[in-house]
C-alpha positions as CSV (number, residue, x, y, z in Angstrom):
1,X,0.0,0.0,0.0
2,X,1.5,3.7,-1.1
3,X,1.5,6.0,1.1
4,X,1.8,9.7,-0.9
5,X,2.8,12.9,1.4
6,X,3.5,15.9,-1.3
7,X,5.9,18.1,0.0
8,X,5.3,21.9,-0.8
9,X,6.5,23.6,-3.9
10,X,8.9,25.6,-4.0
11,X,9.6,28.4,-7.1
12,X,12.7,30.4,-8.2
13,X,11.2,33.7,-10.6
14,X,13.0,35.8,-12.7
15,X,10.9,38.8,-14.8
16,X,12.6,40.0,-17.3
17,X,13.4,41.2,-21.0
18,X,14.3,39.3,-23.7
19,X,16.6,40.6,-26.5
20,X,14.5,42.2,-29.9
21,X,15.8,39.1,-32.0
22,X,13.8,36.7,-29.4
23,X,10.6,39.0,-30.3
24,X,8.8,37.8,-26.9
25,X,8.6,41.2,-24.9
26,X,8.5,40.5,-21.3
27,X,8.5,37.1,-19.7
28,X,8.3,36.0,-15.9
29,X,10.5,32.4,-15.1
30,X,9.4,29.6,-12.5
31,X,11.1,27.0,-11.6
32,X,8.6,24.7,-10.1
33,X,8.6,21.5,-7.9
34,X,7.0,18.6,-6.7
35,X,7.6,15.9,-4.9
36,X,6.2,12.5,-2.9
37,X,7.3,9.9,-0.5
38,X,6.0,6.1,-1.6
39,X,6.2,2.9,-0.1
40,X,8.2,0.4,-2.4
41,X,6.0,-2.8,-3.8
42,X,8.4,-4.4,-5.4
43,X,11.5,-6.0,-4.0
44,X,13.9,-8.8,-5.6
45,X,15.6,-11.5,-3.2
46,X,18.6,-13.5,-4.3
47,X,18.8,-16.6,-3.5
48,X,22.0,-18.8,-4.4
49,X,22.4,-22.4,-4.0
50,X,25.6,-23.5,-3.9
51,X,27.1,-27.5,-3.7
52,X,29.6,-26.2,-1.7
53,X,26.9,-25.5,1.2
54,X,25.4,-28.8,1.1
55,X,28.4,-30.6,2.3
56,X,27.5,-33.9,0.6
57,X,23.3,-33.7,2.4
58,X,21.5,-33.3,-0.9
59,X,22.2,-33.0,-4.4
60,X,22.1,-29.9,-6.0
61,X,18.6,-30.6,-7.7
62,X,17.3,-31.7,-4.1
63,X,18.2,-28.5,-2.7
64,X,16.6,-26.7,-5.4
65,X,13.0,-28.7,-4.5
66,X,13.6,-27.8,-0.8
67,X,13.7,-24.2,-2.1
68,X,10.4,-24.3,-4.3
69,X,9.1,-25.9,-1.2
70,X,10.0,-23.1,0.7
71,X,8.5,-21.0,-1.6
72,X,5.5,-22.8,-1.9
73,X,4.7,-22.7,2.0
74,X,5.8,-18.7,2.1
75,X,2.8,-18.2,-0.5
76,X,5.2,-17.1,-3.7
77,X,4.2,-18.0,-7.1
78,X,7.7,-19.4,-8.2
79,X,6.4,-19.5,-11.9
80,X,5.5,-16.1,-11.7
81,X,8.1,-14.6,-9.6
82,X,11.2,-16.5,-9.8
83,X,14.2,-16.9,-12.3
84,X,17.5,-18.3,-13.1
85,X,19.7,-15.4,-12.6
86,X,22.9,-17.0,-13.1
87,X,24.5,-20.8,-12.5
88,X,27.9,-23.0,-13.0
89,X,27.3,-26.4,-13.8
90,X,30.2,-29.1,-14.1
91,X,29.3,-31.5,-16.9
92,X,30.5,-35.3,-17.2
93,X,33.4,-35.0,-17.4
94,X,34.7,-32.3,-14.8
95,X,32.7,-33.2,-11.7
96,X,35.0,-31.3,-9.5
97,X,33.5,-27.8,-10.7
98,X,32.0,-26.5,-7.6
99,X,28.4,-26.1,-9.0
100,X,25.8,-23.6,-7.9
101,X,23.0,-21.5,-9.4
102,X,21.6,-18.1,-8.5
103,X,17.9,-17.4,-8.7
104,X,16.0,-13.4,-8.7
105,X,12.6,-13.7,-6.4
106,X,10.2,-10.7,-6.9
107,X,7.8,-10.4,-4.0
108,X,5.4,-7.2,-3.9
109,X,5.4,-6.3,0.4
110,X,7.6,-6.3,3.0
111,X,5.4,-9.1,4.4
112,X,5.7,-11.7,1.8
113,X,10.0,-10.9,1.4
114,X,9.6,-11.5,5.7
115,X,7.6,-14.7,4.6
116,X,9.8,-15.9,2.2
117,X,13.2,-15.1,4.1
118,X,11.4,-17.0,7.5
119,X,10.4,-20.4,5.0
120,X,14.3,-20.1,3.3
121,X,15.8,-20.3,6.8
122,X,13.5,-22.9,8.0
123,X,15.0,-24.9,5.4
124,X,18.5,-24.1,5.8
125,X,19.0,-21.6,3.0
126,X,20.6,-19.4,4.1
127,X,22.8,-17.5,1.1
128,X,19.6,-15.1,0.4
129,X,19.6,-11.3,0.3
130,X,17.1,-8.6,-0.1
131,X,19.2,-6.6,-3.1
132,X,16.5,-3.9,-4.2
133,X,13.5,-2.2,-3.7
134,X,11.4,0.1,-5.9
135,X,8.0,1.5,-7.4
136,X,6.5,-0.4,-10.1
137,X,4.2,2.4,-11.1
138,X,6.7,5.2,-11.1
139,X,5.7,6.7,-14.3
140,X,2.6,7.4,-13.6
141,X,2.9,9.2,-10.3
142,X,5.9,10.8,-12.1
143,X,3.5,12.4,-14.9
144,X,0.9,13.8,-11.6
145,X,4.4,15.6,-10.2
146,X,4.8,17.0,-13.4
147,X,1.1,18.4,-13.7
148,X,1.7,19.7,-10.1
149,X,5.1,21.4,-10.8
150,X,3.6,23.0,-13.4
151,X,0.5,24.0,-12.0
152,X,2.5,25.3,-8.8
153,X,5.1,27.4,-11.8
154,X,1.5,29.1,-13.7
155,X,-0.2,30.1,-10.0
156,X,3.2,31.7,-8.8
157,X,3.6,33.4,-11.8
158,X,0.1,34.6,-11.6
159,X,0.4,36.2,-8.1
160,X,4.3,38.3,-8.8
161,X,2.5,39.0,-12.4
162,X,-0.4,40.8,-10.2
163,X,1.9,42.5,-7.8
164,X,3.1,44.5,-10.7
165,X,-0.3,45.2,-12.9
166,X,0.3,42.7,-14.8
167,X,-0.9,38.9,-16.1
168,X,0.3,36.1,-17.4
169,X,-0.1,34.4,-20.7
170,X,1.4,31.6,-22.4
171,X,3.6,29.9,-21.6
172,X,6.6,30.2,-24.0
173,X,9.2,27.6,-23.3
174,X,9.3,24.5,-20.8
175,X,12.4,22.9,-19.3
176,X,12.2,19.5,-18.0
177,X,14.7,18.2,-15.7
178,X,14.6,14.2,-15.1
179,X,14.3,12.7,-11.8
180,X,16.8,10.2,-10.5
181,X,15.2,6.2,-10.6
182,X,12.8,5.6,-8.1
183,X,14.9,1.8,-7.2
184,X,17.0,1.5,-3.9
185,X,19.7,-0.4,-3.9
186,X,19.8,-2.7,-0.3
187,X,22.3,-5.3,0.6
188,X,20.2,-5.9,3.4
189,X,16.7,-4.0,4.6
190,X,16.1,-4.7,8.5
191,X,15.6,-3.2,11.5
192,X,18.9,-4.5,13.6
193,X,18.6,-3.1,16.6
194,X,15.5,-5.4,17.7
195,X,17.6,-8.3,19.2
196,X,20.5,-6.3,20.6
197,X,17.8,-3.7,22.5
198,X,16.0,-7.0,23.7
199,X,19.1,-8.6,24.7
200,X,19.9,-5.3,26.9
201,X,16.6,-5.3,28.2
202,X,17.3,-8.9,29.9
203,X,14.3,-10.0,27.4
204,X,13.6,-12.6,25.3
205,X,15.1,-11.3,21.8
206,X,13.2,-11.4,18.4
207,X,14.3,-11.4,15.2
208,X,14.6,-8.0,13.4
209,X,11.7,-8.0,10.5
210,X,12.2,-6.4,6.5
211,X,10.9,-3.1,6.4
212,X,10.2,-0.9,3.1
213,X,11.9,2.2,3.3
214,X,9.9,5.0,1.5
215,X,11.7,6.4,-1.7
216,X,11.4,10.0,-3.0
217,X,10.3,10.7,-6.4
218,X,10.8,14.5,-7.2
219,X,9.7,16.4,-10.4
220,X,10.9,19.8,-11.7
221,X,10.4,22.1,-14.2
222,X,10.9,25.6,-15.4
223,X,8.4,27.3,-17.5
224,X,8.5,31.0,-19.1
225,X,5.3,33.1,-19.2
226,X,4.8,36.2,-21.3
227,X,3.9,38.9,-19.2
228,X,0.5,40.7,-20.5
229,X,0.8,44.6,-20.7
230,X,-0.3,46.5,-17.2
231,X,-3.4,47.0,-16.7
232,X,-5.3,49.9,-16.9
Protein backbone atom coordinates (compact mmCIF):
# COMPACT_ATOMS: atom_id res chain seq x y z
CA UNK A 1 0.00 0.00 0.00
CA UNK A 2 1.51 3.66 -1.09
CA UNK A 3 1.47 6.00 1.11
CA UNK A 4 1.75 9.70 -0.85
CA UNK A 5 2.81 12.92 1.38
CA UNK A 6 3.53 15.94 -1.28
CA UNK A 7 5.94 18.15 0.05
CA UNK A 8 5.27 21.88 -0.79
CA UNK A 9 6.49 23.61 -3.93
CA UNK A 10 8.95 25.64 -3.98
CA UNK A 11 9.59 28.37 -7.09
CA UNK A 12 12.66 30.37 -8.22
CA UNK A 13 11.20 33.69 -10.57
CA UNK A 14 12.99 35.85 -12.70
CA UNK A 15 10.87 38.84 -14.82
CA UNK A 16 12.61 40.05 -17.34
CA UNK A 17 13.35 41.21 -20.96
CA UNK A 18 14.35 39.32 -23.71
CA UNK A 19 16.56 40.56 -26.52
CA UNK A 20 14.49 42.20 -29.92
CA UNK A 21 15.84 39.07 -31.97
CA UNK A 22 13.77 36.68 -29.39
CA UNK A 23 10.63 39.01 -30.32
CA UNK A 24 8.77 37.82 -26.94
CA UNK A 25 8.64 41.19 -24.86
CA UNK A 26 8.50 40.47 -21.30
CA UNK A 27 8.50 37.10 -19.66
CA UNK A 28 8.27 35.96 -15.89
CA UNK A 29 10.46 32.44 -15.11
CA UNK A 30 9.35 29.57 -12.54
CA UNK A 31 11.07 27.05 -11.62
CA UNK A 32 8.64 24.70 -10.05
CA UNK A 33 8.60 21.45 -7.88
CA UNK A 34 7.02 18.63 -6.69
CA UNK A 35 7.65 15.87 -4.91
CA UNK A 36 6.20 12.50 -2.91
CA UNK A 37 7.30 9.91 -0.55
CA UNK A 38 6.00 6.07 -1.61
CA UNK A 39 6.21 2.88 -0.06
CA UNK A 40 8.21 0.39 -2.38
CA UNK A 41 6.03 -2.78 -3.84
CA UNK A 42 8.37 -4.38 -5.43
CA UNK A 43 11.49 -6.01 -4.04
CA UNK A 44 13.90 -8.80 -5.63
CA UNK A 45 15.58 -11.48 -3.21
CA UNK A 46 18.64 -13.50 -4.31
CA UNK A 47 18.80 -16.57 -3.47
CA UNK A 48 21.97 -18.82 -4.44
CA UNK A 49 22.41 -22.43 -4.00
CA UNK A 50 25.60 -23.51 -3.90
CA UNK A 51 27.11 -27.50 -3.67
CA UNK A 52 29.60 -26.15 -1.69
CA UNK A 53 26.94 -25.46 1.23
CA UNK A 54 25.40 -28.80 1.13
CA UNK A 55 28.38 -30.60 2.30
CA UNK A 56 27.47 -33.90 0.58
CA UNK A 57 23.33 -33.74 2.36
CA UNK A 58 21.51 -33.34 -0.90
CA UNK A 59 22.21 -32.97 -4.44
CA UNK A 60 22.12 -29.87 -6.05
CA UNK A 61 18.60 -30.63 -7.71
CA UNK A 62 17.32 -31.72 -4.10
CA UNK A 63 18.19 -28.49 -2.74
CA UNK A 64 16.58 -26.65 -5.40
CA UNK A 65 13.01 -28.72 -4.50
CA UNK A 66 13.57 -27.83 -0.84
CA UNK A 67 13.71 -24.19 -2.06
CA UNK A 68 10.38 -24.29 -4.26
CA UNK A 69 9.14 -25.89 -1.23
CA UNK A 70 10.04 -23.10 0.74
CA UNK A 71 8.54 -21.01 -1.60
CA UNK A 72 5.51 -22.80 -1.95
CA UNK A 73 4.73 -22.67 1.97
CA UNK A 74 5.76 -18.65 2.08
CA UNK A 75 2.77 -18.18 -0.53
CA UNK A 76 5.18 -17.13 -3.69
CA UNK A 77 4.21 -18.02 -7.14
CA UNK A 78 7.74 -19.43 -8.17
CA UNK A 79 6.35 -19.48 -11.89
CA UNK A 80 5.48 -16.11 -11.70
CA UNK A 81 8.08 -14.64 -9.56
CA UNK A 82 11.18 -16.48 -9.80
CA UNK A 83 14.22 -16.88 -12.28
CA UNK A 84 17.52 -18.28 -13.15
CA UNK A 85 19.66 -15.40 -12.59
CA UNK A 86 22.87 -17.00 -13.10
CA UNK A 87 24.53 -20.77 -12.50
CA UNK A 88 27.87 -23.02 -12.95
CA UNK A 89 27.27 -26.37 -13.82
CA UNK A 90 30.21 -29.14 -14.14
CA UNK A 91 29.33 -31.51 -16.86
CA UNK A 92 30.47 -35.26 -17.16
CA UNK A 93 33.39 -34.96 -17.36
CA UNK A 94 34.65 -32.31 -14.76
CA UNK A 95 32.74 -33.17 -11.68
CA UNK A 96 35.04 -31.34 -9.50
CA UNK A 97 33.50 -27.79 -10.75
CA UNK A 98 31.95 -26.45 -7.61
CA UNK A 99 28.41 -26.15 -9.00
CA UNK A 100 25.78 -23.58 -7.94
CA UNK A 101 23.04 -21.48 -9.43
CA UNK A 102 21.64 -18.07 -8.51
CA UNK A 103 17.86 -17.35 -8.74
CA UNK A 104 16.00 -13.44 -8.66
CA UNK A 105 12.57 -13.73 -6.43
CA UNK A 106 10.23 -10.66 -6.87
CA UNK A 107 7.76 -10.36 -3.95
CA UNK A 108 5.35 -7.18 -3.89
CA UNK A 109 5.36 -6.26 0.35
CA UNK A 110 7.60 -6.34 3.05
CA UNK A 111 5.44 -9.09 4.44
CA UNK A 112 5.67 -11.68 1.82
CA UNK A 113 10.04 -10.93 1.43
CA UNK A 114 9.56 -11.49 5.69
CA UNK A 115 7.59 -14.72 4.61
CA UNK A 116 9.81 -15.92 2.23
CA UNK A 117 13.24 -15.11 4.14
CA UNK A 118 11.37 -17.01 7.52
CA UNK A 119 10.37 -20.40 4.98
CA UNK A 120 14.28 -20.13 3.27
CA UNK A 121 15.79 -20.26 6.84
CA UNK A 122 13.49 -22.91 7.98
CA UNK A 123 14.96 -24.95 5.39
CA UNK A 124 18.46 -24.06 5.84
CA UNK A 125 19.05 -21.65 3.00
CA UNK A 126 20.63 -19.40 4.07
CA UNK A 127 22.81 -17.51 1.06
CA UNK A 128 19.58 -15.12 0.38
CA UNK A 129 19.59 -11.28 0.33
CA UNK A 130 17.05 -8.61 -0.08
CA UNK A 131 19.17 -6.60 -3.07
CA UNK A 132 16.54 -3.85 -4.24
CA UNK A 133 13.51 -2.22 -3.68
CA UNK A 134 11.39 0.14 -5.87
CA UNK A 135 7.95 1.55 -7.43
CA UNK A 136 6.49 -0.42 -10.08
CA UNK A 137 4.19 2.38 -11.08
CA UNK A 138 6.72 5.19 -11.13
CA UNK A 139 5.69 6.73 -14.31
CA UNK A 140 2.62 7.39 -13.65
CA UNK A 141 2.95 9.23 -10.35
CA UNK A 142 5.86 10.78 -12.08
CA UNK A 143 3.51 12.37 -14.90
CA UNK A 144 0.91 13.79 -11.63
CA UNK A 145 4.37 15.56 -10.17
CA UNK A 146 4.85 16.96 -13.36
CA UNK A 147 1.14 18.44 -13.67
CA UNK A 148 1.69 19.74 -10.10
CA UNK A 149 5.12 21.44 -10.75
CA UNK A 150 3.59 22.97 -13.41
CA UNK A 151 0.55 24.03 -11.98
CA UNK A 152 2.53 25.30 -8.83
CA UNK A 153 5.09 27.40 -11.80
CA UNK A 154 1.49 29.10 -13.66
CA UNK A 155 -0.24 30.14 -9.98
CA UNK A 156 3.20 31.75 -8.78
CA UNK A 157 3.59 33.39 -11.83
CA UNK A 158 0.14 34.64 -11.59
CA UNK A 159 0.44 36.20 -8.10
CA UNK A 160 4.25 38.26 -8.83
CA UNK A 161 2.46 38.98 -12.36
CA UNK A 162 -0.41 40.83 -10.24
CA UNK A 163 1.90 42.46 -7.76
CA UNK A 164 3.12 44.55 -10.69
CA UNK A 165 -0.29 45.18 -12.94
CA UNK A 166 0.33 42.69 -14.78
CA UNK A 167 -0.94 38.88 -16.07
CA UNK A 168 0.26 36.14 -17.43
CA UNK A 169 -0.08 34.37 -20.65
CA UNK A 170 1.36 31.64 -22.44
CA UNK A 171 3.56 29.93 -21.63
CA UNK A 172 6.56 30.18 -23.98
CA UNK A 173 9.18 27.56 -23.34
CA UNK A 174 9.25 24.49 -20.82
CA UNK A 175 12.44 22.87 -19.30
CA UNK A 176 12.17 19.51 -18.02
CA UNK A 177 14.73 18.18 -15.70
CA UNK A 178 14.55 14.20 -15.15
CA UNK A 179 14.33 12.65 -11.80
CA UNK A 180 16.81 10.22 -10.50
CA UNK A 181 15.19 6.19 -10.60
CA UNK A 182 12.83 5.60 -8.14
CA UNK A 183 14.91 1.80 -7.19
CA UNK A 184 16.97 1.47 -3.88
CA UNK A 185 19.73 -0.36 -3.94
CA UNK A 186 19.82 -2.70 -0.27
CA UNK A 187 22.29 -5.25 0.57
CA UNK A 188 20.21 -5.89 3.41
CA UNK A 189 16.71 -3.95 4.61
CA UNK A 190 16.14 -4.72 8.51
CA UNK A 191 15.62 -3.18 11.49
CA UNK A 192 18.88 -4.48 13.62
CA UNK A 193 18.58 -3.15 16.62
CA UNK A 194 15.52 -5.36 17.71
CA UNK A 195 17.55 -8.26 19.18
CA UNK A 196 20.53 -6.26 20.65
CA UNK A 197 17.84 -3.67 22.47
CA UNK A 198 15.95 -7.03 23.67
CA UNK A 199 19.09 -8.62 24.72
CA UNK A 200 19.89 -5.31 26.92
CA UNK A 201 16.56 -5.27 28.17
CA UNK A 202 17.32 -8.91 29.85
CA UNK A 203 14.34 -10.00 27.40
CA UNK A 204 13.61 -12.56 25.33
CA UNK A 205 15.09 -11.35 21.84
CA UNK A 206 13.21 -11.36 18.38
CA UNK A 207 14.29 -11.43 15.17
CA UNK A 208 14.61 -7.96 13.36
CA UNK A 209 11.75 -7.98 10.54
CA UNK A 210 12.15 -6.35 6.46
CA UNK A 211 10.86 -3.10 6.44
CA UNK A 212 10.23 -0.94 3.06
CA UNK A 213 11.94 2.24 3.28
CA UNK A 214 9.93 5.04 1.48
CA UNK A 215 11.69 6.41 -1.67
CA UNK A 216 11.36 10.01 -3.04
CA UNK A 217 10.34 10.67 -6.37
CA UNK A 218 10.83 14.54 -7.17
CA UNK A 219 9.73 16.37 -10.38
CA UNK A 220 10.92 19.80 -11.71
CA UNK A 221 10.39 22.10 -14.22
CA UNK A 222 10.86 25.61 -15.43
CA UNK A 223 8.37 27.25 -17.51
CA UNK A 224 8.47 30.99 -19.14
CA UNK A 225 5.30 33.07 -19.18
CA UNK A 226 4.77 36.22 -21.35
CA UNK A 227 3.89 38.92 -19.22
CA UNK A 228 0.53 40.66 -20.50
CA UNK A 229 0.75 44.64 -20.75
CA UNK A 230 -0.27 46.46 -17.24
CA UNK A 231 -3.39 47.04 -16.72
CA UNK A 232 -5.33 49.91 -16.89
Amino acid sequence: MKKLFFAVAFVFATIGFVSAQENEGAYVEINGNAKVKVTPDRAEIEITLRESDLKGKYTLKEWEEKLAMALKTAGVDAKKQLTLYRQSLASAKRKTINQYKTFKLEVYTAEEAQDVMNSLAENNISNSRLTKVWVSDRQSIADSLKVEAIKSAKHDASVLAEAIGQSVGSATRINYYPSRPAVVYRNVMLKASAVETAVMADEAPTLPQINFEEIEIEENVSVRFILNPTKE
